[in-house]
Structures are given as structure tokens and as C-alpha cells.
The first five atom37 places (N, CA, C, CB, O) and aatype in JSON, in Angstrom:
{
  "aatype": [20, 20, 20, 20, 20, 20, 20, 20, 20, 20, 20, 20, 20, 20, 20, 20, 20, 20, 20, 20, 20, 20, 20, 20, 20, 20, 20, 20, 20, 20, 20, 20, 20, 20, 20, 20, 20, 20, 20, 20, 20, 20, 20, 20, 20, 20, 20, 20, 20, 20, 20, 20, 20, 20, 20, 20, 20, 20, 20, 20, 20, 20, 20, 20, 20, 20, 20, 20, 20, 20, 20, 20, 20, 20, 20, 20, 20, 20, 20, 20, 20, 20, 20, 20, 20, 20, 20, 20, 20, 20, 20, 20, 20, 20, 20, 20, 20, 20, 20, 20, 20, 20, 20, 20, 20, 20, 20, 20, 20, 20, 20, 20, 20, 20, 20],
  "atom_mask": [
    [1, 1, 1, 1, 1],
    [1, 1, 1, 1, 1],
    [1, 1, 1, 1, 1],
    [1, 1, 1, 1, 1],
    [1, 1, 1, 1, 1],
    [1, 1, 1, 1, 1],
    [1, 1, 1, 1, 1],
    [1, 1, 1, 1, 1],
    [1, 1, 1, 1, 1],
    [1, 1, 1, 1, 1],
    [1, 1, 1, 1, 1],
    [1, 1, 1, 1, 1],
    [1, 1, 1, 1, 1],
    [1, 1, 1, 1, 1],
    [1, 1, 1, 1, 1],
    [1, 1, 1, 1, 1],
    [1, 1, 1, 1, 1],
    [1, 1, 1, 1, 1],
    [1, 1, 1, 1, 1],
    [1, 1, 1, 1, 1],
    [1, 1, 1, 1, 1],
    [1, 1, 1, 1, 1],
    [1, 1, 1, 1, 1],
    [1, 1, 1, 1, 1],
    [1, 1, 1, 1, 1],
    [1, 1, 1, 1, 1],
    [1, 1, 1, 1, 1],
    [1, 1, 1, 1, 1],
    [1, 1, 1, 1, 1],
    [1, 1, 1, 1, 1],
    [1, 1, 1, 1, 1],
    [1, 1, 1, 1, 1],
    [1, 1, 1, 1, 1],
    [1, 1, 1, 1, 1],
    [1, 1, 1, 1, 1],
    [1, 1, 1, 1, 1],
    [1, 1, 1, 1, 1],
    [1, 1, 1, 1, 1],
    [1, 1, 1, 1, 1],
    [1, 1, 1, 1, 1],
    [1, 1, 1, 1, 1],
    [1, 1, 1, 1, 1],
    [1, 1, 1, 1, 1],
    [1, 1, 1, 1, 1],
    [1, 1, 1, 1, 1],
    [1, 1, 1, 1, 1],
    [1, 1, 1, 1, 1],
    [1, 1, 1, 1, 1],
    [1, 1, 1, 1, 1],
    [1, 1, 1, 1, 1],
    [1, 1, 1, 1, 1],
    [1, 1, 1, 1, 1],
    [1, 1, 1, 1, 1],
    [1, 1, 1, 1, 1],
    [1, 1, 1, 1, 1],
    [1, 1, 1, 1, 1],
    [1, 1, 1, 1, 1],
    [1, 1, 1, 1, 1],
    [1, 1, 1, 1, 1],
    [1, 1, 1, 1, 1],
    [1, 1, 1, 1, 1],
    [1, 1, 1, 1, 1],
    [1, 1, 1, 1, 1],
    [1, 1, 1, 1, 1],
    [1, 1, 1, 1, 1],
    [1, 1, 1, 1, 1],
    [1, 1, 1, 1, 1],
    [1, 1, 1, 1, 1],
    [1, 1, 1, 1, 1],
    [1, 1, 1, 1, 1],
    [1, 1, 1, 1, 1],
    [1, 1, 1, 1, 1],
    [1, 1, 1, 1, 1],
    [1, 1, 1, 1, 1],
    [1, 1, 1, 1, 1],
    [1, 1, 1, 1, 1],
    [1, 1, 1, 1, 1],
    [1, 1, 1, 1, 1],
    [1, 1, 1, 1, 1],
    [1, 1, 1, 1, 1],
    [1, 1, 1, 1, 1],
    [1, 1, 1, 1, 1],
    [1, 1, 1, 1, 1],
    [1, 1, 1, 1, 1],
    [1, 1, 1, 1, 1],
    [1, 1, 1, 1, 1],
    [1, 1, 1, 1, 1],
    [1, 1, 1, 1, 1],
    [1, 1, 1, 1, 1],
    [1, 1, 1, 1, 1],
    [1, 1, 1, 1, 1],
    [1, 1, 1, 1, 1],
    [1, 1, 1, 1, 1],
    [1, 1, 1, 1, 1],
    [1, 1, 1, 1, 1],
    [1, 1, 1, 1, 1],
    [1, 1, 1, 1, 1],
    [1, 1, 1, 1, 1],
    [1, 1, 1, 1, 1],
    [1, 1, 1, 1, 1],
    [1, 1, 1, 1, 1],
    [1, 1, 1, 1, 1],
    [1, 1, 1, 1, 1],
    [1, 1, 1, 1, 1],
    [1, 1, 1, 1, 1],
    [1, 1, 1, 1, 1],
    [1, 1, 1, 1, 1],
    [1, 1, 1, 1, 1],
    [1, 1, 1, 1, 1],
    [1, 1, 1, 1, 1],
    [1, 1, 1, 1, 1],
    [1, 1, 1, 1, 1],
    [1, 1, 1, 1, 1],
    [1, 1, 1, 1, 1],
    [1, 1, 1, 1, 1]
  ],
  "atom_positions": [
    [[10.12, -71.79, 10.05], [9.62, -70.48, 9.72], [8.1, -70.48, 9.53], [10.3, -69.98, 8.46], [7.4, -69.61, 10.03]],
    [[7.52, -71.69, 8.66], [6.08, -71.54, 8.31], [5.63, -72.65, 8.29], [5.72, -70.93, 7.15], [6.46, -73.56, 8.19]],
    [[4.54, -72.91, 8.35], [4.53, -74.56, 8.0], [4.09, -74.4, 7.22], [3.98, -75.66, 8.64], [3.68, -75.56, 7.13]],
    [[3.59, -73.79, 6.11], [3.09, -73.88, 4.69], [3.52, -73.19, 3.6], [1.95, -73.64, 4.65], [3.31, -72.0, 3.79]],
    [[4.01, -73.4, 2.56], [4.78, -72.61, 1.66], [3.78, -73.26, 0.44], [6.65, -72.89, 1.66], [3.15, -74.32, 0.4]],
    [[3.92, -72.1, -0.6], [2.94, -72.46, -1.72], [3.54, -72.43, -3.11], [1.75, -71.5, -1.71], [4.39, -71.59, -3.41]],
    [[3.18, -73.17, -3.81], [3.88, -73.14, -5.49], [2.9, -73.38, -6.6], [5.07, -74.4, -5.76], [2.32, -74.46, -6.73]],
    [[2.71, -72.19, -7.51], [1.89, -71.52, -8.55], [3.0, -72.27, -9.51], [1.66, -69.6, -8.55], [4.15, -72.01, -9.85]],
    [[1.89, -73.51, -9.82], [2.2, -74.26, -11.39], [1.24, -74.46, -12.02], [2.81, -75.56, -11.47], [0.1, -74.55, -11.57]],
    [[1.68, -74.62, -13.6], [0.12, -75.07, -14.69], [-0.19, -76.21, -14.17], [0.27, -75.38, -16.55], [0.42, -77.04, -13.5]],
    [[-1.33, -76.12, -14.62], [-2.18, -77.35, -14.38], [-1.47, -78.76, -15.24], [-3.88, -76.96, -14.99], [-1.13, -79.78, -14.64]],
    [[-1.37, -78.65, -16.22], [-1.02, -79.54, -16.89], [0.06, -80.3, -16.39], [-0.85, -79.1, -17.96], [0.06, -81.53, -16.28]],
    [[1.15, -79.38, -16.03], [2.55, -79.52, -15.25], [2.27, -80.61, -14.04], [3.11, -77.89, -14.54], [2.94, -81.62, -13.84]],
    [[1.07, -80.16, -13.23], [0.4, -80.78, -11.85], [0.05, -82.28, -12.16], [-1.12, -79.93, -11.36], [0.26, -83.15, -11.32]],
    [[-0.46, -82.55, -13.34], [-1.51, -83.48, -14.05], [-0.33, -84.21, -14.19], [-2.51, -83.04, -15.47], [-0.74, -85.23, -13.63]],
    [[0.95, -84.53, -14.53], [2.0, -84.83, -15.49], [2.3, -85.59, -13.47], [3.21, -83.19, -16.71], [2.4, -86.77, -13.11]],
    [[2.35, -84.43, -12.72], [3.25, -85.04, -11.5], [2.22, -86.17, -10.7], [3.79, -83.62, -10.27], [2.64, -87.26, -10.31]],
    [[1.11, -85.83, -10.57], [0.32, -87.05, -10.08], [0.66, -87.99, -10.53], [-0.91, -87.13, -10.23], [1.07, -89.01, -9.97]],
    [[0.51, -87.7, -11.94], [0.56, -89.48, -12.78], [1.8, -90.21, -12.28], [0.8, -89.48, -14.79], [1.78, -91.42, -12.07]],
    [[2.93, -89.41, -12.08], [4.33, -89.52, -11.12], [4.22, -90.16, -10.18], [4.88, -88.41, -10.56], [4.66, -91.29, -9.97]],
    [[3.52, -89.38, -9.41], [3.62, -89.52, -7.75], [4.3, -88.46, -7.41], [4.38, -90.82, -7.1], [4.1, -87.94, -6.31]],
    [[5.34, -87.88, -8.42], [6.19, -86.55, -7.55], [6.29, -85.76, -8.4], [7.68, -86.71, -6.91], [6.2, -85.94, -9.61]],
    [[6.56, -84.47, -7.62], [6.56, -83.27, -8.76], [8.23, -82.82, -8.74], [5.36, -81.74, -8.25], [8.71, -82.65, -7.62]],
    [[9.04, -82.62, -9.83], [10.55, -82.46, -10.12], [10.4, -81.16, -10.42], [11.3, -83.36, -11.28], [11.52, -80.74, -10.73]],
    [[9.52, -80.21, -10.49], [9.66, -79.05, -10.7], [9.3, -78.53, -12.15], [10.85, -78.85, -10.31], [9.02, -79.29, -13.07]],
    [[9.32, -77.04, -12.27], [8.79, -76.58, -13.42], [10.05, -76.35, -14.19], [7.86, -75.36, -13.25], [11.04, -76.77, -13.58]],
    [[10.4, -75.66, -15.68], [11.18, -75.51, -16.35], [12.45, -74.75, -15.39], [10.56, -74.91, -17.48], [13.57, -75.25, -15.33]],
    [[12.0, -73.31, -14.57], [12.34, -72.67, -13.96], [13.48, -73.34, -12.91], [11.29, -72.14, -13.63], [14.65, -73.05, -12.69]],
    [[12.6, -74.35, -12.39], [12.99, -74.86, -10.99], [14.46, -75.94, -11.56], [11.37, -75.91, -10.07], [15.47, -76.18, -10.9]],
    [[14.17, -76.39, -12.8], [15.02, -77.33, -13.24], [16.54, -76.75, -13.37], [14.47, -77.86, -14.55], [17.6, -77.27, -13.03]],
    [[16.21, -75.13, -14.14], [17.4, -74.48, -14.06], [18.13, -74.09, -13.42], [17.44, -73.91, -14.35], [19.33, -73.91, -13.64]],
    [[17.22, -73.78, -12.03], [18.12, -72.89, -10.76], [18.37, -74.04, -9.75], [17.12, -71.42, -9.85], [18.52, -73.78, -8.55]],
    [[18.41, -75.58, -10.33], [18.43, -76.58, -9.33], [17.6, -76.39, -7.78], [19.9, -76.74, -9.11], [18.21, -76.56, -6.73]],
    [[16.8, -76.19, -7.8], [15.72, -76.46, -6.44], [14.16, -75.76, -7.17], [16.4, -75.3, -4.6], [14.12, -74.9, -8.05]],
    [[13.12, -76.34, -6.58], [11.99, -76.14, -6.44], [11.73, -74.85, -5.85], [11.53, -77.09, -5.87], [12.07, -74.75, -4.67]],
    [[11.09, -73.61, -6.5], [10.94, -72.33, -5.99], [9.36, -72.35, -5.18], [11.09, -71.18, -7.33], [8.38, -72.9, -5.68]],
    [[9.35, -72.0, -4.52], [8.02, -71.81, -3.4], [7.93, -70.2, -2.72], [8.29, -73.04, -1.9], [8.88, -69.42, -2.72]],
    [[6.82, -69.96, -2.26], [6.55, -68.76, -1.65], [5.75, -68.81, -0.28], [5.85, -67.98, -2.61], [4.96, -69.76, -0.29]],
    [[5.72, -68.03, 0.95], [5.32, -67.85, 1.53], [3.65, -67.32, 1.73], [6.16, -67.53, 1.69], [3.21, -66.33, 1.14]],
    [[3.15, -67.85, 2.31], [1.53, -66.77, 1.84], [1.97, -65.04, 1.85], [-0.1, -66.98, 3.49], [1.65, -64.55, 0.77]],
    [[2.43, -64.33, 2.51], [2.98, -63.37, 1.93], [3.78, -62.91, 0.82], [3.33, -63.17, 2.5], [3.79, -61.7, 0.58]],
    [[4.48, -63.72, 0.08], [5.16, -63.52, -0.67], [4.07, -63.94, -2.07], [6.48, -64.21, -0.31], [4.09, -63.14, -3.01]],
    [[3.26, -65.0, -2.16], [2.54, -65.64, -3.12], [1.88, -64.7, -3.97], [1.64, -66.52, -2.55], [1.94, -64.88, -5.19]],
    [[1.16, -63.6, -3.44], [0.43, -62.63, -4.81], [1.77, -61.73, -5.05], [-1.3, -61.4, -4.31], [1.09, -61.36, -4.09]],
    [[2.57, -61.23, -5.23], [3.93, -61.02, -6.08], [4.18, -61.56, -6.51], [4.88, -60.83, -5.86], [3.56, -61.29, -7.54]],
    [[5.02, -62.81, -6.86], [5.18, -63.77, -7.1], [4.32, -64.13, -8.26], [5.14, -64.36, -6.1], [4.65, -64.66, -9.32]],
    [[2.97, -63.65, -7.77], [2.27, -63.88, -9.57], [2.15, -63.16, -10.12], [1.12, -64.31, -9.99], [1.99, -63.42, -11.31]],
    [[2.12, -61.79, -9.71], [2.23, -60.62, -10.11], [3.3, -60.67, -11.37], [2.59, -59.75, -8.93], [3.04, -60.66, -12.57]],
    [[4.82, -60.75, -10.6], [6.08, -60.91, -10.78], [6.3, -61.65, -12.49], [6.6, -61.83, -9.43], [6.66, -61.25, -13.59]],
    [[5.76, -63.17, -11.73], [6.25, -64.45, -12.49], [4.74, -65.06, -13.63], [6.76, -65.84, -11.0], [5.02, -65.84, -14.54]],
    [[3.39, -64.64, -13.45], [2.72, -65.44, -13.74], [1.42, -64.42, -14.52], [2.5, -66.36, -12.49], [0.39, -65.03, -14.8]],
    [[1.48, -63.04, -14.83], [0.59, -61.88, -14.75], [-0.21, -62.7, -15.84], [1.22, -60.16, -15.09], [0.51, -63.55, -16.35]],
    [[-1.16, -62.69, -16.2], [-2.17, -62.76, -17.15], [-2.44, -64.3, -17.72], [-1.76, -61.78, -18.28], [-3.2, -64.66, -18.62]],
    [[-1.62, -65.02, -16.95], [-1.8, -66.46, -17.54], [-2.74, -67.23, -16.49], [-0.25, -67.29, -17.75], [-2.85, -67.15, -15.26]],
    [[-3.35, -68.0, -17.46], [-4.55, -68.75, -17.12], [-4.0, -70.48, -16.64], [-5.68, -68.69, -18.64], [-2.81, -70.78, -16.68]],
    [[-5.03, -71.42, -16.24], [-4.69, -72.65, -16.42], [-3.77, -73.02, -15.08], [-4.01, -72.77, -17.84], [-2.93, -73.9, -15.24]],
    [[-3.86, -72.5, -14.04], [-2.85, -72.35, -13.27], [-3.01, -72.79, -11.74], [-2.52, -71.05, -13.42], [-3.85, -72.06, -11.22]],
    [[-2.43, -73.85, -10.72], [-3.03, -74.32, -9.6], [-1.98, -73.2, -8.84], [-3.0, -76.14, -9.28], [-1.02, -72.61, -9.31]],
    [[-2.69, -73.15, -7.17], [-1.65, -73.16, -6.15], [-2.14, -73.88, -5.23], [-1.23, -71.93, -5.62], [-3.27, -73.96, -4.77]],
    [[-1.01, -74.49, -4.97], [-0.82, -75.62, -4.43], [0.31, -75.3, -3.19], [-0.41, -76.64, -5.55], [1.3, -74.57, -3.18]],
    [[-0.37, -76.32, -2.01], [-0.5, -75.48, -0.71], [0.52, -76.5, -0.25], [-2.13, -75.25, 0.2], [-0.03, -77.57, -0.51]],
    [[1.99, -76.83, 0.43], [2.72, -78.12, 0.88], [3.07, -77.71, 2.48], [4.25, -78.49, -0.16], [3.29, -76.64, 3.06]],
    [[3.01, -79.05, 2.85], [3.23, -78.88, 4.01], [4.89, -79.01, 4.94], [2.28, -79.73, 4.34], [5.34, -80.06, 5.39]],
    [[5.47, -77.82, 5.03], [6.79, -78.19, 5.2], [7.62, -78.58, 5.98], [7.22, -77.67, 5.01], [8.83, -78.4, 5.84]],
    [[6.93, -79.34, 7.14], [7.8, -80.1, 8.14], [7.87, -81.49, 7.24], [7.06, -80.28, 9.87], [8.78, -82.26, 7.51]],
    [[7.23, -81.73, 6.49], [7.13, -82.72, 5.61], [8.59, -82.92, 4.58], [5.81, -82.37, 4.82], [9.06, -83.88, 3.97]],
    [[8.87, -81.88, 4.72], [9.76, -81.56, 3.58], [11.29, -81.76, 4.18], [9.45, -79.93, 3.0], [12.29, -81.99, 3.51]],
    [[11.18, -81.61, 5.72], [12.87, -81.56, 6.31], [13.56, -80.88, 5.93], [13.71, -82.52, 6.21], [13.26, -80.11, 5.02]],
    [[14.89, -80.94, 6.56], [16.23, -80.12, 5.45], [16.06, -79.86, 4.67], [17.3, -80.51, 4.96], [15.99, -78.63, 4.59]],
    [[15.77, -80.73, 3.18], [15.73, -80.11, 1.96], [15.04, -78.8, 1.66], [15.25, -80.95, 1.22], [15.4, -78.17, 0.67]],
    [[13.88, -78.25, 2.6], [13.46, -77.33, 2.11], [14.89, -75.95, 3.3], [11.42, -77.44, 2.28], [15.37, -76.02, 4.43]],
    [[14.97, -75.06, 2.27], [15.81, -73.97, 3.06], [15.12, -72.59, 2.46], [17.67, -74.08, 2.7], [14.66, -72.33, 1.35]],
    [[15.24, -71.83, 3.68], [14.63, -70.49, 3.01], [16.13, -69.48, 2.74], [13.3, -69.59, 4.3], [17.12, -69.79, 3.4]],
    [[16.17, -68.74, 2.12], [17.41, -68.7, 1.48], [16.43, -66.92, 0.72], [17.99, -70.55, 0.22], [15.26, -66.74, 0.38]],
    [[17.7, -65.95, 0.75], [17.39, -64.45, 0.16], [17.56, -64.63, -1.4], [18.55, -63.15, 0.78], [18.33, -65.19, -2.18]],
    [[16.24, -63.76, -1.43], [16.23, -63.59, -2.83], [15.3, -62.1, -3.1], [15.54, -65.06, -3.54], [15.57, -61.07, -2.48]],
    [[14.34, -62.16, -3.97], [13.93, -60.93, -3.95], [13.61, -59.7, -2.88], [13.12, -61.14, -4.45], [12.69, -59.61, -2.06]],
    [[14.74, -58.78, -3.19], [14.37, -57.44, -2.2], [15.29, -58.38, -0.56], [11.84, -57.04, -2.01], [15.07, -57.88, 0.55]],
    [[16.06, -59.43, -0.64], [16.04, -59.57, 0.3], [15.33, -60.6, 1.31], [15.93, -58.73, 0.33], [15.83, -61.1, 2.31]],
    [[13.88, -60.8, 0.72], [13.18, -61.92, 1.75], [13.46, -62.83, 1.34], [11.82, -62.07, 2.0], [14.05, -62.98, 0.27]],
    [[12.97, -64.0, 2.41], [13.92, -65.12, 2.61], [12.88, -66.52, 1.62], [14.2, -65.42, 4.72], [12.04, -67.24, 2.15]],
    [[13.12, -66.54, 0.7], [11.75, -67.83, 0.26], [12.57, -69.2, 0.45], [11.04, -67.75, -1.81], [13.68, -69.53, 0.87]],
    [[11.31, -69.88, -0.13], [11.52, -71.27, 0.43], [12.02, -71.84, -0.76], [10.22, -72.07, 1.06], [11.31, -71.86, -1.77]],
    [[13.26, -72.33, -0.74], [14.16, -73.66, -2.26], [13.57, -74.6, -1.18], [16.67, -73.87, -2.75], [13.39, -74.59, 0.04]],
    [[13.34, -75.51, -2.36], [13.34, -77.26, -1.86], [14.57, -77.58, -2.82], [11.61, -78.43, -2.32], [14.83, -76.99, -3.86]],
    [[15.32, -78.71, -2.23], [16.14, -79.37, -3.18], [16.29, -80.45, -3.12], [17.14, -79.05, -3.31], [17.2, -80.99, -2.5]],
    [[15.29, -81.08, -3.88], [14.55, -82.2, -4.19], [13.31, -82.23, -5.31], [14.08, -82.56, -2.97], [12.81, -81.63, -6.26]],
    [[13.18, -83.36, -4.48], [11.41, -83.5, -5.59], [10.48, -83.0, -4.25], [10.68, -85.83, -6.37], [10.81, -82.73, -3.09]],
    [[9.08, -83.01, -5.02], [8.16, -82.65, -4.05], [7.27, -83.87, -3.9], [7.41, -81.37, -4.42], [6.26, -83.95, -4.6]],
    [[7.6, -84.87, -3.01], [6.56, -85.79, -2.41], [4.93, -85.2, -2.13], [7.21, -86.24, -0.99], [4.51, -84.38, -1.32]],
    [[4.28, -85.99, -3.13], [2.6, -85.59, -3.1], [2.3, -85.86, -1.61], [1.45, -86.66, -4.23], [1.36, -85.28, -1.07]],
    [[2.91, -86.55, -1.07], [2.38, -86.88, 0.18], [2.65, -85.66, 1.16], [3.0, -88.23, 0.67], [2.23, -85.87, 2.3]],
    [[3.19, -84.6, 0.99], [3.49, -83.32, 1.24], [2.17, -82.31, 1.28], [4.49, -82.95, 0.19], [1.84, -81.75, 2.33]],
    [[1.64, -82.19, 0.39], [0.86, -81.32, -0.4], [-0.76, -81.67, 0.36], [1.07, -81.71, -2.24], [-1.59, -82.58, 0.42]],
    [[-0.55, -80.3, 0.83], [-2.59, -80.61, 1.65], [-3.33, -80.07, 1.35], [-3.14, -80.38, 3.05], [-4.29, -80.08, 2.12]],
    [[-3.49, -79.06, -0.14], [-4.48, -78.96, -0.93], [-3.88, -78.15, -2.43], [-5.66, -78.2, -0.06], [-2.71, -77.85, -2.67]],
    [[-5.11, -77.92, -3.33], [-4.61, -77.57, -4.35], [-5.78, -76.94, -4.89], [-3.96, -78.56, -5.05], [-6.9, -77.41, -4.69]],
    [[-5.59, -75.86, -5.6], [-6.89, -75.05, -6.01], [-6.49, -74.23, -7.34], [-7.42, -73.94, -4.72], [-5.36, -73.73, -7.32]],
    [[-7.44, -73.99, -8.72], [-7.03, -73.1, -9.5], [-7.45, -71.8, -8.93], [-7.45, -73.35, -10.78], [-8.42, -71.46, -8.26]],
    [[-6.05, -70.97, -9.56], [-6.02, -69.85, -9.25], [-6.09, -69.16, -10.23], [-5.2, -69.6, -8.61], [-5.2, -68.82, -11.02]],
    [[-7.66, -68.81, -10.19], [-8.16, -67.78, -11.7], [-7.92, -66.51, -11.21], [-9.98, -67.81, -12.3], [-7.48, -66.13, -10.12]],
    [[-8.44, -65.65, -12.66], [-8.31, -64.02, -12.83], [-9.2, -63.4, -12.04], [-8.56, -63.45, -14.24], [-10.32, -63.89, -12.11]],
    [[-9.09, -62.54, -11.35], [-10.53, -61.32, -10.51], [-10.49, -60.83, -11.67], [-10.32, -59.95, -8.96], [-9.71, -60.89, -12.62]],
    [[-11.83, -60.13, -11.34], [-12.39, -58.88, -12.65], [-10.94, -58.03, -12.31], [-14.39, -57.63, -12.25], [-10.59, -57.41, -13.31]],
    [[-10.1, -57.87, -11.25], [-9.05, -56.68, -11.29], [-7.98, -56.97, -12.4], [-8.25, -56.51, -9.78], [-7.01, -56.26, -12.68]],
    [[-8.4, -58.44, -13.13], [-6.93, -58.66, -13.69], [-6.16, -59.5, -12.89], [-6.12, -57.39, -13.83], [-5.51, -60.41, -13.42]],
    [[-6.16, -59.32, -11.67], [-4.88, -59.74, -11.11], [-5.34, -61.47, -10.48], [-4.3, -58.42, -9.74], [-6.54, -61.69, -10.61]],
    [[-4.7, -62.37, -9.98], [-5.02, -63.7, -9.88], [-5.64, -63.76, -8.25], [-3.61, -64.7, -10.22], [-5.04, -63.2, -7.34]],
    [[-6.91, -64.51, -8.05], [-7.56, -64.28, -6.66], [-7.23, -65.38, -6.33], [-9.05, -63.96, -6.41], [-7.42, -66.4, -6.99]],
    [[-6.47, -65.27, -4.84], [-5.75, -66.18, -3.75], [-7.49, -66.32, -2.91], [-4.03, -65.16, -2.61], [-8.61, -65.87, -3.15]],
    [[-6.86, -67.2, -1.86], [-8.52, -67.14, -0.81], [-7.48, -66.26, 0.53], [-9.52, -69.52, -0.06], [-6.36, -66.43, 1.01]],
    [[-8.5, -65.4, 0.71], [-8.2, -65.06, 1.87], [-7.62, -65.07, 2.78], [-8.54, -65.09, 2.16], [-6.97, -64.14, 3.25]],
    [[-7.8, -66.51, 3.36], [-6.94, -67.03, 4.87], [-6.15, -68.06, 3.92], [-8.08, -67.95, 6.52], [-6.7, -69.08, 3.5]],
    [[-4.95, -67.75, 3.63], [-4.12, -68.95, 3.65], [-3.22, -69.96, 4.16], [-3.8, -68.86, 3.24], [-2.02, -69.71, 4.3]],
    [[-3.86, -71.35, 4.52], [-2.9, -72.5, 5.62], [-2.57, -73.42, 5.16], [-3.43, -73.13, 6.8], [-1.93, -74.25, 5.8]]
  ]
}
């Protein structure tokens, strides 16, 4: 479907998985058994949605042929199809990572072109 799917976690959370080597997911992800991800279309909802006013926060960009099977896109909000991983997330996946602060609008500024 994409080759890049993206996942809005704290920093701290990020900091915890390096020291790892792998990331097992956030509280969220632990509950619904798979790793939740978004599409660059889907990604500013998603923070809208899941993340409005909180600070401290990466998105982090993976690369998903990397990922194989385990990753499946699967319906969920309204219908579109996002990306579960079900697994861990191999750093060796992941081809960049950036905080994603507040615009003066309030709302969290993505970059533009996202790959």
C-alpha cells in the first residue's frame, strides 16, 4: 500500500526503545495487541484525535517493506484501512525521526512532504 507508515510516540517512550534496540509499543499498542501506525494521510488526525495539546512527542517515519507480513492494514476509523504491526518494531526499520511540536494554530506541525 505505502512504503512508509508513521507512529506519534513520547519521546521518552522512543529513548526507553533505543536503549532496547526495539520498540514493543506504547501503553495503547500493548492493549489492542499490535503496534498502531498511520499513513501520511491519516497522521494529522490521528493527533488531532489521539495526541491534541501534548508536548514531548516524536514522529517517527518506518519503513514498511521492512516490516513484511506482520505489518497489515486492517479498517478502523470511518472505515480507512491503517497500518497494525504485530510485533515489535525493529529500529532497523525506522528512516527518520523528528519532534513534532505545536504551530502557533495549536495544532501539531508535520513537514510538508512526507516519505
Amino acid at each position: 500500500m505505502t512504503d512508509t507508515v508513521y507512529k506519534i510516540v513520547p519521546e521518552a517512550l522512543w529513548r526507553e526503545a533505543k536503549q532496547k534496540g526495539v520498540f514493543d509499543g506504547a501503553e495503547i499498542d500493548h492493549r489492542d495487541g499490535y503496534i498502531h501506525f498511520s499513513t501520511a494521510d491519516q497522521a494529522r488526525e490521528t493527533a488531532k484525535l489521539h495526541f491534541a495539546g501534548l508536548t514531548g512527542l516524536l514522529l517517527v517515519a518506518v519503513n514498511t517493506p521492512v516490516l513484511g507480513e506482520a505489518l497489515k492494514f486492517e479498517p478502523s476509523r470511518g472505515g480507512d484501512l491503517f497500518p497494525h504491526l504485530y510485533g515489535t518494531l525493529p529500529l532497523s526499520a525506522v528512516l527518520w525521526e523528528m519532534p513534532l511540536l505545536i504551530g502557533v494554530d495549536g495544532q501539531h506541525a508535520f513537514p510538508e512532504k512526507m516519505t
